[in-house]
C-alpha positions in Angstrom: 83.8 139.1 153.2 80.5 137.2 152.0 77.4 138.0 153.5 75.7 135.0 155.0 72.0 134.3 154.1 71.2 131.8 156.5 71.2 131.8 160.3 71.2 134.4 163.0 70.5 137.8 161.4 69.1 136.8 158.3 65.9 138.2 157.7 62.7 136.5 158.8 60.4 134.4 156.7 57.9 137.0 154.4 60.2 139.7 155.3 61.9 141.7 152.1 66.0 140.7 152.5 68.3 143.3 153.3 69.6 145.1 149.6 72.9 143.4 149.9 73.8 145.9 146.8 72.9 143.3 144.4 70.7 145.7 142.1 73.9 147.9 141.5 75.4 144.6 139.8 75.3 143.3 136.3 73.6 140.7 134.5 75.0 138.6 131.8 73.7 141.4 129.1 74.5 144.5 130.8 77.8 142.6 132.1 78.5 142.2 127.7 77.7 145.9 127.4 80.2 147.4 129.8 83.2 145.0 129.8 83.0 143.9 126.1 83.4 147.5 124.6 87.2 147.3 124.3 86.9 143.5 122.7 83.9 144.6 120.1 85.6 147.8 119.4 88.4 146.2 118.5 87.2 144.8 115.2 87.8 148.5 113.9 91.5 147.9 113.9 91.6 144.2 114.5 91.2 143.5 110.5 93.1 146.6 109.5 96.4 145.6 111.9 96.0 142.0 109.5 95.8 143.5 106.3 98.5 146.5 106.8 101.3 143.5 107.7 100.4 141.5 105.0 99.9 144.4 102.3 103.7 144.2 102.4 103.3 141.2 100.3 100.7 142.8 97.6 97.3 141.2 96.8 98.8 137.5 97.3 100.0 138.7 100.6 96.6 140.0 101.3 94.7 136.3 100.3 96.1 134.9 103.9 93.9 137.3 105.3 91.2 134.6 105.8 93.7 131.8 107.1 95.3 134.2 109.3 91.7 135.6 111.1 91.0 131.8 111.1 93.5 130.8 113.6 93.0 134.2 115.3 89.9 133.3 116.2 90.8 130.0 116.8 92.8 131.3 119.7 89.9 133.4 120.7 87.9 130.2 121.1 90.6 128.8 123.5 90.9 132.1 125.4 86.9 132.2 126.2 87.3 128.4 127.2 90.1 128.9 129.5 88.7 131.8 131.4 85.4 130.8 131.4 87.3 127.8 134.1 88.9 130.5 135.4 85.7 132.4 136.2 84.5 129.5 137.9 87.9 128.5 139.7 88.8 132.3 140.7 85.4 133.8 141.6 86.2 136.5 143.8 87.8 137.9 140.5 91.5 139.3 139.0 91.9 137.1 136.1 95.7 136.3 135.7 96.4 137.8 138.5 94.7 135.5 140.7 95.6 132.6 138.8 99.3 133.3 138.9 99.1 133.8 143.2 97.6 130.4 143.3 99.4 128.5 140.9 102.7 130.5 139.9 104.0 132.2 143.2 104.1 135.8 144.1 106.4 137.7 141.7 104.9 136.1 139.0 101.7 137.3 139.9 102.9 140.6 140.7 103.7 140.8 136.9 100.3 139.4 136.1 98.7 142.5 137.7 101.5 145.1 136.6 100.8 143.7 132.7 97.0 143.9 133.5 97.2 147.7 135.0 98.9 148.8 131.9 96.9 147.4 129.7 94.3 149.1 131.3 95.5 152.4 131.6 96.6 152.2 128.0 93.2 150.9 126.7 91.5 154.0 127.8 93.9 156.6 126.4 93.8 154.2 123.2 90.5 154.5 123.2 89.2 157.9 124.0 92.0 158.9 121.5 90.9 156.6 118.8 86.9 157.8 119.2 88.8 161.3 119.2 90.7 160.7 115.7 87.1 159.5 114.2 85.5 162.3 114.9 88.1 165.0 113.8 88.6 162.8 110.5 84.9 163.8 109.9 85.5 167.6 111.3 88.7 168.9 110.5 88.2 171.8 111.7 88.3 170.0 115.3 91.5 168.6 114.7 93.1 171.3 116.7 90.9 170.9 119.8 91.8 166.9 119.8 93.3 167.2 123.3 90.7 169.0 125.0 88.2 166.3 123.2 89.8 163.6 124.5 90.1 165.0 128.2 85.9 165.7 127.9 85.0 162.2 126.9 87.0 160.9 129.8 85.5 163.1 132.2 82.1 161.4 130.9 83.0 157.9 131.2 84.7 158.5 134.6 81.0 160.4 136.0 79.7 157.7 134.7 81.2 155.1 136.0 81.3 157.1 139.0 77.2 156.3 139.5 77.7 152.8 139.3 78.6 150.0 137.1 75.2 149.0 136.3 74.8 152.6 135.4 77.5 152.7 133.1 76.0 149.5 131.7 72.5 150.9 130.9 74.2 153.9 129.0 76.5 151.9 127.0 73.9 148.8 125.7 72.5 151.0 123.3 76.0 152.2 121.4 77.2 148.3 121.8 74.0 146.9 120.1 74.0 149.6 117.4 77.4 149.3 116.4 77.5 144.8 116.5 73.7 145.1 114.8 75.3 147.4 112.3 78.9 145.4 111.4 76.4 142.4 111.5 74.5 144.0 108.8 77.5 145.1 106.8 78.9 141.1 107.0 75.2 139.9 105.6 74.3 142.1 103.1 78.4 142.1 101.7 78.3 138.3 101.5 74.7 138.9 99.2 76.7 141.4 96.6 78.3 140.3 93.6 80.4 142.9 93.4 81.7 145.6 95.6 78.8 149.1 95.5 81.8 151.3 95.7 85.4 151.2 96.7 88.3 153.5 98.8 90.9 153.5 95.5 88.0 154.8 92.9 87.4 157.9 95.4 91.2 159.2 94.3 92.9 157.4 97.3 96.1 155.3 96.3 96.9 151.6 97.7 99.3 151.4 100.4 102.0 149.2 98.3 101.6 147.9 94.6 100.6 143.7 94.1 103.2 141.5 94.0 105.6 143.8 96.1 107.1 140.9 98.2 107.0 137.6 99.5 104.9 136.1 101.3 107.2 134.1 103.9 106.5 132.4 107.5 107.9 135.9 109.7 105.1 137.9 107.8 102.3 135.6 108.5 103.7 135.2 112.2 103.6 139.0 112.3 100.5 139.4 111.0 99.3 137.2 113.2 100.4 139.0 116.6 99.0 142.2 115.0 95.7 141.0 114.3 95.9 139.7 118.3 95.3 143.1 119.0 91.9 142.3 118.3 91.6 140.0 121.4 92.7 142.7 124.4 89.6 142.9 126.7 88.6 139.0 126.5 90.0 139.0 130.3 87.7 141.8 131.6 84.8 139.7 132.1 87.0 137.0 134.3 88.6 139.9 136.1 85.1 142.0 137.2 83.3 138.4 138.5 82.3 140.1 141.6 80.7 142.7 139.6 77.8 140.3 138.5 74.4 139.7 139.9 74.3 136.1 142.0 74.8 133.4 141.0 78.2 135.2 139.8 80.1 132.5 138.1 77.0 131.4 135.9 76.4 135.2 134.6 80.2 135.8 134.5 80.6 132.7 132.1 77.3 133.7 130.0 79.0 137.0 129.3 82.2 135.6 128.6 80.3 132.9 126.0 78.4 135.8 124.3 81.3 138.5 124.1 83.4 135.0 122.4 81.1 134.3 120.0 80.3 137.3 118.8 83.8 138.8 118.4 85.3 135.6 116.5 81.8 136.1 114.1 82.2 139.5 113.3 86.3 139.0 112.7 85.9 136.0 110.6 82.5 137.7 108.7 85.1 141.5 108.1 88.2 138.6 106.8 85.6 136.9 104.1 84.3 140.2 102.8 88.0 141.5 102.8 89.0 138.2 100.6 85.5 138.8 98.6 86.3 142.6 97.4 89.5 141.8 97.0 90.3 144.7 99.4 94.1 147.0 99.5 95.1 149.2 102.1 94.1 152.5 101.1 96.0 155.6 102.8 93.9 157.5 105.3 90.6 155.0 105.2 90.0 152.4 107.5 89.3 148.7 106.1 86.3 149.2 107.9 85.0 151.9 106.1 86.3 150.6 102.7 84.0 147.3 103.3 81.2 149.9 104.5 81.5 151.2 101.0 81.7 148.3 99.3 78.8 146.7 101.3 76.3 149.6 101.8 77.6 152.2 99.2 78.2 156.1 100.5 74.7 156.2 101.9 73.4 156.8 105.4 73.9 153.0 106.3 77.7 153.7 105.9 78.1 156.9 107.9 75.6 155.2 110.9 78.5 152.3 110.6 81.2 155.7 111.1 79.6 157.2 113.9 78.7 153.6 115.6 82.4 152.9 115.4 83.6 155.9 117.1 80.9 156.3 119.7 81.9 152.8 120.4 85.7 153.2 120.0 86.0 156.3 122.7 83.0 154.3 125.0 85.1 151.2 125.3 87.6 152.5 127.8 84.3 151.5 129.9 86.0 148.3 129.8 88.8 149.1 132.1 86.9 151.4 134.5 85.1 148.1 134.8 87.9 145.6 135.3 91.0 147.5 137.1 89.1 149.0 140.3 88.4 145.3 140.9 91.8 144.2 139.9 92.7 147.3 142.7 90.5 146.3 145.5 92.2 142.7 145.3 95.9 144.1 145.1 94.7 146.4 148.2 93.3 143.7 149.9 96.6 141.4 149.6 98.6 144.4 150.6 100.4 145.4 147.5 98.4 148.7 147.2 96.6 151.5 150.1 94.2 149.9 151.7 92.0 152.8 150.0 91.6 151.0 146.7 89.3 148.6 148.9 87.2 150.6 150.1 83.4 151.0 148.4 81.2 153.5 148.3 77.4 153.3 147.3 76.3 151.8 143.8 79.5 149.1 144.7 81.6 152.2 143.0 85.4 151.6 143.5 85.7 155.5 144.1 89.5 155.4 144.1 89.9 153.1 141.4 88.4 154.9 139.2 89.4 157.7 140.0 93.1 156.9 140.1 92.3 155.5 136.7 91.3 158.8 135.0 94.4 161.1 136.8 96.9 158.2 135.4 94.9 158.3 131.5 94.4 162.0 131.7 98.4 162.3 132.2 99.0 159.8 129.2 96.5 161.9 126.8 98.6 164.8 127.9 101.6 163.4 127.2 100.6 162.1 124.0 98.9 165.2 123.0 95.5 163.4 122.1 97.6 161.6 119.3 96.3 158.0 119.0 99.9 157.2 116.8 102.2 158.1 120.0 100.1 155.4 122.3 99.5 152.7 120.1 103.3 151.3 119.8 102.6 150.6 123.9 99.3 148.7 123.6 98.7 145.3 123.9 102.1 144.6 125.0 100.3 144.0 128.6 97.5 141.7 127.7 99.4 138.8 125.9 101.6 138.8 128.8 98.7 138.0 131.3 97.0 135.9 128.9 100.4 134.2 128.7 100.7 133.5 132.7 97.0 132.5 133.0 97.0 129.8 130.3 100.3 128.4 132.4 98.6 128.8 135.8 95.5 127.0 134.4 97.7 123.9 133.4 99.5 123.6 136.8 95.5 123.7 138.1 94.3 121.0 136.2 97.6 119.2 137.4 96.8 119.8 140.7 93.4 119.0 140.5 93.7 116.1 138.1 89.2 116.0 137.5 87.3 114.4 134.7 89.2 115.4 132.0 91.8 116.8 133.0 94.6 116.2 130.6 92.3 117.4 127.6 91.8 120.8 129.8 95.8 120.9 130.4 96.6 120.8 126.3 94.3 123.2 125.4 95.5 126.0 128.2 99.2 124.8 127.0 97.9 125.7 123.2 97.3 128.9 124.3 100.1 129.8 126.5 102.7 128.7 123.5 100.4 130.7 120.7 100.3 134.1 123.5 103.5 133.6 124.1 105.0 133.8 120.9 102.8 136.2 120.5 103.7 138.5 123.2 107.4 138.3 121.7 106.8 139.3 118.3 104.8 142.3 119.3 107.4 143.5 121.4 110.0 142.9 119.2 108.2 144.4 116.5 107.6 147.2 118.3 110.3 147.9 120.6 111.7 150.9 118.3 108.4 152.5 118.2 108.2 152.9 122.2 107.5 149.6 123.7 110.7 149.8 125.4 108.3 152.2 127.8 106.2 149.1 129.1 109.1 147.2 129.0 110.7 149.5 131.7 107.2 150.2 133.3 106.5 146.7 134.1 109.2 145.8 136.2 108.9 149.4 138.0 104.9 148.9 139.2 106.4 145.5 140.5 109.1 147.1 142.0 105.8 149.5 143.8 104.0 146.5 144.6 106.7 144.9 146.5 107.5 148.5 148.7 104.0 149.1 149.5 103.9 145.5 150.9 107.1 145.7 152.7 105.6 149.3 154.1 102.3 147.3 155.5 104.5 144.5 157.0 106.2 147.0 159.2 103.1 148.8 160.4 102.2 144.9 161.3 105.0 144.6 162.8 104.7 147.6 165.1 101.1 146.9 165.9 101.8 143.4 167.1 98.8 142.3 164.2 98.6 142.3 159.9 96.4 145.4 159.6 93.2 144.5 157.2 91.4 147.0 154.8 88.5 148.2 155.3 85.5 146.8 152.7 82.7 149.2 152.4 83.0 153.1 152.9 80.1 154.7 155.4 77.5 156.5 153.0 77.8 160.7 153.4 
């Protein structure tokens, strides 16, 4: 419910206003730092995912690697456009989720929110595992404590985020701006060398394949283009945490979403150029970002700052669905498809029971996976095109609906981007159906299948109270 301003009970003239809570919400640059972690991070493996798929086609394969980061980002411009309207259209938040209720009907937006839960969970066992695999690549001797590790960093993130979201935010700006200040710095002074300070293949490590070891045909490009898309999960955090924000909500929201656009499609495009520049292979156990580290900065402390940006960073940025699902919860909650517990708030606006449901579900996957980042990835992403898919079509039935100035122009480019995530979500699955997708496949229709019992259970108790019981909003302070 919104609190009203005006009228009876608002607070006289020269009199401090009630804290409506609004200090415990984010501003356009602490909103970038704590839902933007899983998008910036994602340059780490964004570029890599590009050049592994098009490796299979030797050194010619690995010229497209330019063209294809091109019309990635490309997509990333009509992503940020899209859900920058649907910021300002679906301002009580839940991204796809909200626009498929609106525009698409129920089930459909049922799998909107079952696609944007996964992803979610998945991001932050991707994540903590990922910062995980950094560090024992650096430590060895670690490598046999990776589980316990991982389970430790998510116990930070999740006290964290249990103080608040504009806590969490204040912890993470510093990591965020260190690690974009420091890619930034590898793009400029790599475009300034002539030639590469040192490279992967000269320090005993062999290419992936040879030059010239295939073809370089419309599937592989297609492929490589839906693996490099990994690079775009998290675009739709910003749209789905509006309520998160500081008023005016939609205006910070859309700032964000602007800033967390731009910079992602520069740093992508900037890695691609240096890639084409150095005339970069895949090297066997070192990341294209530290190869271009090397080649920009030389083995010197600017590389290994780079390193341990990149995996403070890539372990922080399952902040990015602590900051997006509890909100996605609350509205499910709300609507009846979860407990009416998810909607509850404590102090700080903390979700509680969001985030805490959060952590039990990613501890269980890390478990599972035992801390290995190679067991989890095959599932990832999966979710996110499939949202992005049904928001781009339930953004073109609302411009159809609302037929404004411009309308049609609006229509074509949500349309664009529903075809190019589309395809996209179908090459990523069938690409990696073998390697475990089938899980999310069978997952998705199953959390629907949830959503639709725990509504069914709240209609009864409806039923039998003669009324349609409504959640609670705000816990009592202890």
């Amino acid at each position: 419910m919104s609190v009203l301003t005006t009228g009876p009970g608002a607070a006289p003239a020269g009199e401090e206003p009630p804290d409506t809570g609004d200090r415990h919400r984010l501003t356009a640059v602490t909103g970038l730092a704590a839902l933007s972690l899983d998008a910036m991070a994602s340059v780490a493996y964004g570029p890599e995912a590009i050049a592994l798929v098009l490796a299979a086609a030797g050194a010619r394969g690995l010229g497209f690697t330019l063209p294809v980061t091109l019309a990635i980002a490309a997509l990333l411009a009509v992503l940020v456009a899209s859900y920058r309207q649907v910021i300002a259209a679906f301002p009580d938040g839940g991204g796809s989720y909200a626009v498929a209720k609106a525009h698409l009907g129920t089930r459909t937006s049922l799998v909107a929110a079952a696609s944007l839960v996964l992803d979610y969970v998945l991001n932050v066992a991707v994540a903590v595992t990922a910062g995980v695999a950094a560090l024992t690549s650096a430590f060895p001797a670690l490598h046999g404590a990776r589980l316990w590790l991982c389970l430790a960093v998510l116990a930070l993130v999740t006290g964290v985020n249990l103080r608040g979201i504009a806590e969490s935010a204040k912890v993470f700006i510093v990591p965020t701006a260190v690690f974009v200040g420091a890619v930034f710095a590898l793009i400029a002074v790599g475009l300034l060398r002539s030639a590469p300070v040192g490279t992967a293949t000269a320090a005993g490590h062999a290419p992936v394949v040879e030059d010239n070891a295939g073809g370089v045909g419309a599937l592989l490009l297609l492929k490589a283009f839906a693996s490099g898309c990994s690079a775009l999960t998290g675009v739709e955090a910003i749209a789905n945490a509006v309520p998160s924000f500081r008023v005016p909500r939609v205006r910070r929201a859309q700032r964000a979403e602007t800033a967390l656009g731009a910079v992602l499609g520069l740093m992508l495009i900037g890695l691609a150029v240096l890639i084409g520049r150095f005339h970069l292979q895949s090297v066997a156990g070192v990341t294209v970002l530290a190869q271009l580290a090397d080649a920009s900065f030389g083995h010197n402390g600017a590389f290994y700052v780079l390193q341990f940006a990149t995996m403070t960073l890539l372990a922080l940025s399952a902040n990015t669905s602590f900051g997006g699902l509890p909100v996605l919860l609350e509205l499910l909650a709300r609507d009846d498809y979860l407990p009416h517990v998810f909607a509850l708030k404590a102090d700080r606006q903390v979700h509680r029971h969001g985030v805490l449901a959060l952590a039990a579900v990613s501890a269980a996957l890390l478990v599972f996976s035992g801390g290995d980042t190679n067991t989890l990835v095959p599932l990832f992403a999966i979710g996110v095109f499939v949202g992005f898919t049904l928001a781009q079509v339930g953004m073109v039935r609302h411009w159809r609906r609302e037929r404004g100035p411009g309308w049609r122009g609006k229509a074509l480019l949500n349309g664009l981007g529903a075809l190019l995530t589309g395809v996209s979500a179908g090459v990523v699955t069938a690409s990696k159906l073998a390697e475990g997708a089938w899980l999310v496949v069978v997952a998705l229709p199953l959390l629907v299948a949830a959503f639709v019992a725990v509504h069914r259970a709240y209609d009864r108790i409806g039923e039998r109270l003669g009324r349609v019981p409504e959640p609670p909003h705000r816990e009592r302070s202890l």
